[in-house]
C-alpha positions as CSV (number, residue, x, y, z in Angstrom):
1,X,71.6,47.5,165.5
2,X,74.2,49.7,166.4
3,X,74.6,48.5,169.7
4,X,74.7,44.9,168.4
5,X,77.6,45.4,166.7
6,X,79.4,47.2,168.7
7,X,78.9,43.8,171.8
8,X,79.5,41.6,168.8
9,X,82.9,43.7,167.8
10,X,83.5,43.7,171.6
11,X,83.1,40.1,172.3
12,X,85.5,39.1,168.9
13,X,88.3,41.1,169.9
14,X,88.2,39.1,173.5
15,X,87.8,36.1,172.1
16,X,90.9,36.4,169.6
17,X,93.2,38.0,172.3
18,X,92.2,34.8,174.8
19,X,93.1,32.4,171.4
20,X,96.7,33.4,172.0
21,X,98.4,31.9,175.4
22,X,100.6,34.2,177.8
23,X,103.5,32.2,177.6
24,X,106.7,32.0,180.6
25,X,109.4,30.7,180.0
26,X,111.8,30.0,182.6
27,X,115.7,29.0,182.9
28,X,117.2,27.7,185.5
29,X,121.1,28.1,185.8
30,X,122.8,25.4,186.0
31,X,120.1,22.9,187.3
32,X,121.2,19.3,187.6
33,X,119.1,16.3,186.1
34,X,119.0,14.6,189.4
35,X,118.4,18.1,191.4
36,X,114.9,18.2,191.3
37,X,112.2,16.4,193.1
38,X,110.0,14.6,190.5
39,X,113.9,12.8,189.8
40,X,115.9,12.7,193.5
41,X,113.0,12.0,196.6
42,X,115.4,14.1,199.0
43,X,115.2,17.8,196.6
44,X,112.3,19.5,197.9
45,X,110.6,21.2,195.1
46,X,106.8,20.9,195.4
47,X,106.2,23.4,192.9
48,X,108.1,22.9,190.2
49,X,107.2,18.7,190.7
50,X,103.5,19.8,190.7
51,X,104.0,21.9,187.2
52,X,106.1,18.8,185.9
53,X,104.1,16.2,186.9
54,X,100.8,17.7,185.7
55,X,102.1,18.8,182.5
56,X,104.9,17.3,180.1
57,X,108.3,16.0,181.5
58,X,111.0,16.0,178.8
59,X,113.2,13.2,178.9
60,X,115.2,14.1,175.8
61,X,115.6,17.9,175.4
62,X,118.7,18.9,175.1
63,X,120.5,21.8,175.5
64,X,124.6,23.8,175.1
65,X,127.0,22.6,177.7
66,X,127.5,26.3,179.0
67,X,125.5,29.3,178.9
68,X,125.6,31.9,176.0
69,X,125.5,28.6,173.8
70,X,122.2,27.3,175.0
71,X,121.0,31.0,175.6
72,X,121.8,31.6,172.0
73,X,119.8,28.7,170.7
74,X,116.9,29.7,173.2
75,X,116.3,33.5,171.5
76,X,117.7,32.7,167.8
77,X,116.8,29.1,166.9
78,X,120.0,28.9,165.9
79,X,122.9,26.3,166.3
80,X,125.6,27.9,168.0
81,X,128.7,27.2,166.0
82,X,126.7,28.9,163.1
83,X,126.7,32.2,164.6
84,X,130.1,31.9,166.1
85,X,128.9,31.3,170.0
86,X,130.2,28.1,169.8
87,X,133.4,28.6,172.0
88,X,133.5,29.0,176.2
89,X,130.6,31.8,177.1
90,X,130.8,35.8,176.7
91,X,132.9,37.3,178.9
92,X,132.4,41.1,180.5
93,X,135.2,42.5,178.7
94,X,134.9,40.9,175.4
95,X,133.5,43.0,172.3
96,X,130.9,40.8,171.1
97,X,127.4,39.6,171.4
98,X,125.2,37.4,169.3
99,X,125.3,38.9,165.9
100,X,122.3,41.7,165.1
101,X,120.9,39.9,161.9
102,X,119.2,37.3,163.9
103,X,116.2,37.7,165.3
104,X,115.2,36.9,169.1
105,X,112.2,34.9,169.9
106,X,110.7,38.3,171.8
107,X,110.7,40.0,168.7
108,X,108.8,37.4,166.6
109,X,106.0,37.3,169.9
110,X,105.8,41.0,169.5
111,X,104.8,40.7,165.6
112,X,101.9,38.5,167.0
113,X,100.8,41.2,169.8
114,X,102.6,40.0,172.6
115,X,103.9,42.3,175.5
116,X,107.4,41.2,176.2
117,X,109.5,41.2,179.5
118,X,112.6,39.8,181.0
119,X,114.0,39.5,184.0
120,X,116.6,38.0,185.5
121,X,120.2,36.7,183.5
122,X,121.4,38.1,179.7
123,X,124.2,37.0,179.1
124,X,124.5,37.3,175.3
125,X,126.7,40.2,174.8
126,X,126.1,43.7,176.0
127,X,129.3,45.5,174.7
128,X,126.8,48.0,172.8
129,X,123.0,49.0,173.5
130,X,121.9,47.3,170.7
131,X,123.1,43.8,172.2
132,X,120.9,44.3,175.1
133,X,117.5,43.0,175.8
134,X,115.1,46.1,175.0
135,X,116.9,46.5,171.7
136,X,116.1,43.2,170.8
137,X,112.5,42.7,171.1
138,X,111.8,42.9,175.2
139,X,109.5,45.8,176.1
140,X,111.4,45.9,179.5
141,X,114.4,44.5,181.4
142,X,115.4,44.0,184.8
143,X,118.1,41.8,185.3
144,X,122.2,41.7,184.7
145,X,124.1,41.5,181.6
146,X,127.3,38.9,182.9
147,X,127.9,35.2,184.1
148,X,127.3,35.5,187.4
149,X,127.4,37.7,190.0
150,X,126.8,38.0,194.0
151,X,123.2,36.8,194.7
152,X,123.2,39.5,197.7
153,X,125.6,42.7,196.0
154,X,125.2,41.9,192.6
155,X,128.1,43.0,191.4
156,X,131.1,41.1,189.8
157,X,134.6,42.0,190.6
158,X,133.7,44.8,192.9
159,X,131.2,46.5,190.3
160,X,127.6,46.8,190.3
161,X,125.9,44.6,187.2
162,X,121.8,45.2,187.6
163,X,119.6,47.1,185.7
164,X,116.5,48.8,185.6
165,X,115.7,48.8,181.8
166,X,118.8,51.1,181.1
167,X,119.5,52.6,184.7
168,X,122.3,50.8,187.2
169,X,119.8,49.3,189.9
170,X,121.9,50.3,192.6
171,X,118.9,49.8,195.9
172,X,118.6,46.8,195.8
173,X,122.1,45.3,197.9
174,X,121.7,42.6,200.7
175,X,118.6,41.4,199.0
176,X,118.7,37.8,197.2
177,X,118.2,37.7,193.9
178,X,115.6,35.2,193.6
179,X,113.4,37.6,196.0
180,X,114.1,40.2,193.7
181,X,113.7,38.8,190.2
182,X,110.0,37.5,191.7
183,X,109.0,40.7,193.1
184,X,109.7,42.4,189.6
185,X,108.0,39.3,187.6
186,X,105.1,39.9,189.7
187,X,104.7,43.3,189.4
188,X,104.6,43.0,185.9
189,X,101.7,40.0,186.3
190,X,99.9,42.5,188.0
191,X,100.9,45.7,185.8
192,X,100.0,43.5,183.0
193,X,97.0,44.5,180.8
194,X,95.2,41.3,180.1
195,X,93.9,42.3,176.7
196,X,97.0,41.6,175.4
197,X,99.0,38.3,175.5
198,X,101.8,38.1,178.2
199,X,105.4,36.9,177.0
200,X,107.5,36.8,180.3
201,X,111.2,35.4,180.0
202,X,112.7,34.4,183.2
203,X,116.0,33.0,183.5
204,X,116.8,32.8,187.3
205,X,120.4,33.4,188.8
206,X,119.5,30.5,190.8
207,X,121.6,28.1,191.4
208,X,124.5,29.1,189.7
209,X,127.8,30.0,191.6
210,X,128.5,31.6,193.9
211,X,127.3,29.2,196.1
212,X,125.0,31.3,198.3
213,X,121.3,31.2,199.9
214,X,119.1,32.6,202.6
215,X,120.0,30.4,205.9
216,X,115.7,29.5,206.0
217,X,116.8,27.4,202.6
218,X,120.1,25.6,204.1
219,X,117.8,24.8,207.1
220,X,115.7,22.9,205.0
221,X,118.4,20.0,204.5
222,X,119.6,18.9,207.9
223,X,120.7,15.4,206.9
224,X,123.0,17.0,204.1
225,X,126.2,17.3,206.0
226,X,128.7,18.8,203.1
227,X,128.4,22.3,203.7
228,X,128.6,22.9,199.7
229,X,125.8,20.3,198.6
230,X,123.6,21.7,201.6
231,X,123.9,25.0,200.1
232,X,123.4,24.2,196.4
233,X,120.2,22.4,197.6
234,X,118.7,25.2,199.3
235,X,119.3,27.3,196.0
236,X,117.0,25.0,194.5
237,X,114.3,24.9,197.0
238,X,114.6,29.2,197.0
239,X,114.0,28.7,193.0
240,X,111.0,26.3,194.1
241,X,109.5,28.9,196.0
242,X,109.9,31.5,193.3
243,X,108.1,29.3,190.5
244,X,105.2,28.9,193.0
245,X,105.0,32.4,193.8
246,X,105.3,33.5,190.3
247,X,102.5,30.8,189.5
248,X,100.8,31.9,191.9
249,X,100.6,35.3,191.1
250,X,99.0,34.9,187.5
251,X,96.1,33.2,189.1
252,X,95.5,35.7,191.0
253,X,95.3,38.0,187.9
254,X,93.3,35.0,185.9
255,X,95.7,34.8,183.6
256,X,97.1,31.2,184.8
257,X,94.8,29.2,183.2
258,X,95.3,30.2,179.7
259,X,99.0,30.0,180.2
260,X,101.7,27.7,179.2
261,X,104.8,27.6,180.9
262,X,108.4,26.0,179.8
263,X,111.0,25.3,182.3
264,X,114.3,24.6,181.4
265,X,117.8,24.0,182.8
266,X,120.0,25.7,180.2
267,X,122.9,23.0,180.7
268,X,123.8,20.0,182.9
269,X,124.5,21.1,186.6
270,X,128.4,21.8,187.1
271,X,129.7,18.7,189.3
272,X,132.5,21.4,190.8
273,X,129.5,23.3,192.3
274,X,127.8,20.7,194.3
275,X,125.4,20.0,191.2
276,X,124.1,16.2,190.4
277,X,123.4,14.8,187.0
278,X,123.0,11.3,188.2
279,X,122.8,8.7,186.4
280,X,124.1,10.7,183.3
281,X,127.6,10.9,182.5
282,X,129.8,14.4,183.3
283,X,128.2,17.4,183.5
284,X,128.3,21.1,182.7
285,X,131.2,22.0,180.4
286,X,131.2,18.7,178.6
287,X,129.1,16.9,175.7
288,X,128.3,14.2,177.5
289,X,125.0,13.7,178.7
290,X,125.0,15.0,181.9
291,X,126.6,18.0,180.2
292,X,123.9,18.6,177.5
293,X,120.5,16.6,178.3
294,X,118.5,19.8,180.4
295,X,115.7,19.2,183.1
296,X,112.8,20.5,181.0
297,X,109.0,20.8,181.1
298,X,106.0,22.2,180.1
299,X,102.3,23.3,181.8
300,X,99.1,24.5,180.5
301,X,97.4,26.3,178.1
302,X,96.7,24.4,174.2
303,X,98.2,20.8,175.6
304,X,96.3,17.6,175.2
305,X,98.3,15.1,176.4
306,X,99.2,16.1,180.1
307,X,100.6,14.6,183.3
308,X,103.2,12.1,180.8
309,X,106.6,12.0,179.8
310,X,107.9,12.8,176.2
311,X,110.9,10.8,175.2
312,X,111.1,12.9,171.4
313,X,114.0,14.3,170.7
314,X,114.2,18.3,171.2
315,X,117.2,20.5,171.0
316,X,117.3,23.9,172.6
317,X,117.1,25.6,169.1
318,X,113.6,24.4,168.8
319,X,112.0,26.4,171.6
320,X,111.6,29.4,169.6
321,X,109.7,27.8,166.4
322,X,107.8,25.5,169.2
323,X,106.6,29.1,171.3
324,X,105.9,30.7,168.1
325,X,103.5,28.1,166.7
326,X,102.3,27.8,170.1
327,X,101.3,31.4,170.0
328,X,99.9,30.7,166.9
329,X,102.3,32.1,164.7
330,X,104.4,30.9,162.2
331,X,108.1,30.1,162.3
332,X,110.9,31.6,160.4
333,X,111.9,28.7,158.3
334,X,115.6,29.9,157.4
335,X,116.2,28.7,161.4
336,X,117.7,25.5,162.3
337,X,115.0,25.1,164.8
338,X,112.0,22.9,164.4
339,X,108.7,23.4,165.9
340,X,107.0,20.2,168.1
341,X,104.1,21.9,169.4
342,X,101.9,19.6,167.8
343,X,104.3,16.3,168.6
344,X,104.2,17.4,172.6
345,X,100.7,18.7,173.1
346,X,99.7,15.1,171.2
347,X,102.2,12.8,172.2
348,X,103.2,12.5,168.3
349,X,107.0,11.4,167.6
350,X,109.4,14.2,167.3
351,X,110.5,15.2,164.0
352,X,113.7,15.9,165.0
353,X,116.2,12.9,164.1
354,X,119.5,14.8,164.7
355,X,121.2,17.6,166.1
356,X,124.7,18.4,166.8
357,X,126.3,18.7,170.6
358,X,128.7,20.8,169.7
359,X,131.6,21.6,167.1
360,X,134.5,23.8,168.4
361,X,137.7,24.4,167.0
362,X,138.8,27.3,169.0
363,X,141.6,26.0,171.3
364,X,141.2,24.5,174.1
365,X,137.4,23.8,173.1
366,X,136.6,23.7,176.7
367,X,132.8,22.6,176.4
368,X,133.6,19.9,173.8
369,X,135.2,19.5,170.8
370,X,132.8,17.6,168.2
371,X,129.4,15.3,168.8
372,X,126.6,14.7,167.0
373,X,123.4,12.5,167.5
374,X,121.7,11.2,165.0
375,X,119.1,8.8,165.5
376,X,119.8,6.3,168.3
377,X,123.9,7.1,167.7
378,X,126.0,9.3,169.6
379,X,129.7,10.2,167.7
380,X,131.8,12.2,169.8
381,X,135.1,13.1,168.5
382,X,137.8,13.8,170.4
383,X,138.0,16.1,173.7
384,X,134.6,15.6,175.5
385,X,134.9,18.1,178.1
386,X,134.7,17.4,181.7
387,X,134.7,16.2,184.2
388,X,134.3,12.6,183.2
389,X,132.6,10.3,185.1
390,X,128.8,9.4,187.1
391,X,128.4,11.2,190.2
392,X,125.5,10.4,193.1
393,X,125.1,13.4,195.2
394,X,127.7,15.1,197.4
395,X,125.7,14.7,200.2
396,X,128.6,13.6,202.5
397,X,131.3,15.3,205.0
398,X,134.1,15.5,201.8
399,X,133.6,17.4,198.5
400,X,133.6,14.0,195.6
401,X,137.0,13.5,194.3
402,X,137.3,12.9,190.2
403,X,139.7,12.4,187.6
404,X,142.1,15.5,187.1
405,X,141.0,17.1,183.7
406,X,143.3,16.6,180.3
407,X,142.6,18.9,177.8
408,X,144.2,17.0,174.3
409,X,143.4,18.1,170.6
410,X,141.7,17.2,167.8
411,X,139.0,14.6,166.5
412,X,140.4,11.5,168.2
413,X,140.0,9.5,169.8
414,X,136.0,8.5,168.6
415,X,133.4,7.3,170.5
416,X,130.0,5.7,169.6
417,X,127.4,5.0,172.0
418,X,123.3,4.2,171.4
419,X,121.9,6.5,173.8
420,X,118.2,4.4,173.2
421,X,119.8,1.4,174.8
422,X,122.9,2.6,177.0
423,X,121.5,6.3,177.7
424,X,124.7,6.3,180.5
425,X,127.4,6.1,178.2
426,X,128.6,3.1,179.9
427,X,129.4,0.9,176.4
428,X,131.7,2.4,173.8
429,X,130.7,0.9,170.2
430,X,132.9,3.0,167.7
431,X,135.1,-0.4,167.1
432,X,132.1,-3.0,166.9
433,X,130.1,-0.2,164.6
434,X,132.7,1.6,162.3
435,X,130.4,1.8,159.4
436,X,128.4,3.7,161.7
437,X,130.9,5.9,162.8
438,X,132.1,6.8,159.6
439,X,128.5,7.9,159.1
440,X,128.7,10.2,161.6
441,X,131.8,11.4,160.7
442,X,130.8,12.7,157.9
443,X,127.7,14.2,158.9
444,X,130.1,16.0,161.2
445,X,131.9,16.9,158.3
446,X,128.9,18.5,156.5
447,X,128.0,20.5,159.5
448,X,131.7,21.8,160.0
449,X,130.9,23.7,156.3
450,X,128.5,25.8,157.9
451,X,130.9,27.1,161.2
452,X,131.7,30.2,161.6
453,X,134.4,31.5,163.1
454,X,133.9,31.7,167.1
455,X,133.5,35.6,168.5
456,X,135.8,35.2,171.3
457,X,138.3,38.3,170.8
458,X,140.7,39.1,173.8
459,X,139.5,41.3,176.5
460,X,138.7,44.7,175.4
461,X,140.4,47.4,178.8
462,X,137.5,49.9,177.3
463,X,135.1,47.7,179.1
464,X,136.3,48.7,182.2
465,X,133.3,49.6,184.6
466,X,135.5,52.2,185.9
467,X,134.7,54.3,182.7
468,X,131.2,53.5,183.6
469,X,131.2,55.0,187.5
470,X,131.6,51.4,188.3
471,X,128.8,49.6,186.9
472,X,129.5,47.1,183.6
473,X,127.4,49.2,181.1
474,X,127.3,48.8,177.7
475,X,128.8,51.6,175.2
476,X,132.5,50.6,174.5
477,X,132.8,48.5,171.5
């Protein structure tokens, strides 16, 4: 009898640990919606199409036109301008990070059992230890706190930015990040103790500027001739190869099929930087949407309805609910995100009928001033961001000229499009539809009650990485 129980007891506490999924979720930096092969024929990304084409493509999730915005939503579930992350991105020397109260998606995984671990980009504030990852909710880090960085020195401005949980990461110069990042992720696949459920968050460097890559990538697009666009290409192919050998790696350590991954760009690809949004409008930096609708997808484990598209609507502040109830938990409900896991791994409708793009009124509001969505409707009020425009590839000999960028102020003029019918923002309706506009407009209105302030003090000299023996290190604020 005794024995008995004790295979029984055995056998239960297997069974519930295999209930919940390991869960990776990736970001890819500045990722643009025509830069990947299941979209644009000439990308080569056979691992990524393979996860996107045999699980769920989203067509409609959107995301922050910059970084620390959408990386906010990602870990809060919150809207940015409600936490005051609305404004630009964090820069090294500013005293601020997302505000403590909230709490990251890692930490809500670790209440259900989950061992948590990133690696790769932060950038959400890292003035003081507390803003970092391992003080809020990952069991380790390996990664950098800033913007962006060398892919090769990893340093910004002349000073190192990599760490090693809390230790500068100074051995690893001349390699490329993407090598790097994988190696770690791996380790940790293979470290991994597969009793307990796996939460990995990986947001790549890749292929944010600088513009750099292994010369093996750039070989793999002779018929690009601009120099730039050749480049940016072969930072996406180098990302490719990562996801493969990541997802590689977990089958190896069985742990692959009772996975689910979510990829995500965490904005439209920067048109400056060789990116291609085509046939969206604009692109990073504005509220258009090239600038806001992410490349997104997700794989495996607990979904039904595979190897489709999903046109719902999702907004970045809904991944946290969404991987929560995935992990079979249950979401905070004082978030503005909601959870679809049962709309996507179904097919049902999303329940999500609006969200807004972004409200700024920080001057200049660089990544857009005002938009909303709701329903089929698109407001956008005043300064969109930019560039303007739709851009095809810049696969030719001269870098793609556009329109000189004019910043101007306030909520006009106002623009309406339906984004179900004219998802190009080719066909401007605010004058045929004013009813409709002043709909929006006051929705706007209701949202702009519940702004905060943005945290974008003025450079703080503390922060100098000199104090630091020349590595950006938290402490100084």
């Amino acid at each position: 009898m005794e024995k008995f129980t004790f295979v029984f007891f055995s056998v239960l506490v297997l069974y519930t640990a295999a209930q919940r999924p390991n869960i990776v979720f990736i970001v890819a930096d500045d990722l643009g919606w025509y830069d990947v092969g299941f979209r644009n024929p000439n990308m080569k990304t056979p691992n990524i199409d393979k996860l996107a084409t045999e699980g769920i493509i989203f067509e409609s999730a959107y995301v922050q036109p910059y970084c620390s915005p959408s990386r906010t939503a990602f870990m809060s579930g919150m809207f940015p301008f409600k936490v005051g992350m609305q404004h630009a991105v964090l820069g090294d020397s500013q005293a601020a990070c997302v505000p403590l109260n909230y709490t990251f998606l890692p930490q809500e995984l670790k209440k259900l059992g989950y061992a948590t671990h990133m690696v790769g980009k932060w950038h959400l504030g890292f003035c003081k230890w507390e803003c970092t990852p391992t003080y809020r909710g990952f069991d380790t880090f390996f990664g950098y706190y800033s913007a962006e960085e060398g892919y090769f020195n990893h340093s910004l401005g002349a000073y190192l930015d990599f760490r090693d949980n809390k230790h500068p990461a100074w051995h690893y110069d001349g390699e490329y990040s993407a090598y790097t990042f994988t190696r770690k992720a791996i380790d940790i696949i293979n470290e991994h103790n597969v009793s307990q459920p796996l939460f990995m968050y990986l947001p790549y460097q890749n292929v944010h500027a600088p513009i750099e890559v292994p010369e093996k990538y750039y070989n793999m697009y002779p018929n690009v001739i601009n120099p730039g666009r050749r480049t940016y290409s072969g930072m996406v192919s180098a990302l490719d190869e990562a996801v493969g050998n990541v997802t590689q790696a977990l089958k190896e350590k069985g742990l692959f099929e009772n996975t689910l991954i979510l990829f995500t760009a965490d904005n439209g690809g920067p048109i400056i930087s060789y990116a291609c949004n085509w046939p969206l409008r604009g692109g990073k930096h504005s509220i258009w949407e090239g600038g806001t609708r992410g490349v997104s997808f997700m794989y495996g484990a607990g979904l039904k309805k595979t190897k489709t598209s999903y046109n719902g609507m999702i907004h970045a502040v809904d991944w946290k609910p969404t991987l929560v109830t995935a992990a079979g938990g249950s979401p905070e409900t004082s978030i503005d995100g909601i959870s679809h896991w049962e709309s996507i791994r179904n097919g049902y409708p999303s329940s999500r009928t609006e969200f807004i793009y972004n409200l700024d009124d920080f001057e200049p509001a660089v990544e857009g001033h005002a938009g909303i969505r709701v329903g089929d409707y698109k407001l956008i009020m005043g300064y969109p961001g930019g560039p303007d425009g739709w851009h095809r590839p810049m696969n030719g000999t001269e870098r793609e000229l556009y329109e000189t960028i004019v910043y101007f102020k306030g909520d006009n003029p106002v623009q309406l499009y339906n984004i179900r019918d004219d998802p190009t923002e080719h066909n401007d309706l605010a004058a045929q539809l004013p009813d409709i506009v002043d709909k929006l407009k006051a929705r706007i209105e209701d949202y702009r009650k519940q702004m905060v302030p943005a945290l974008y003090p003025p450079p703080d000299p503390a922060s100098n990485p000199k104090n630091f023996g020349n590595v950006w290190s938290p402490g100084w604020c």
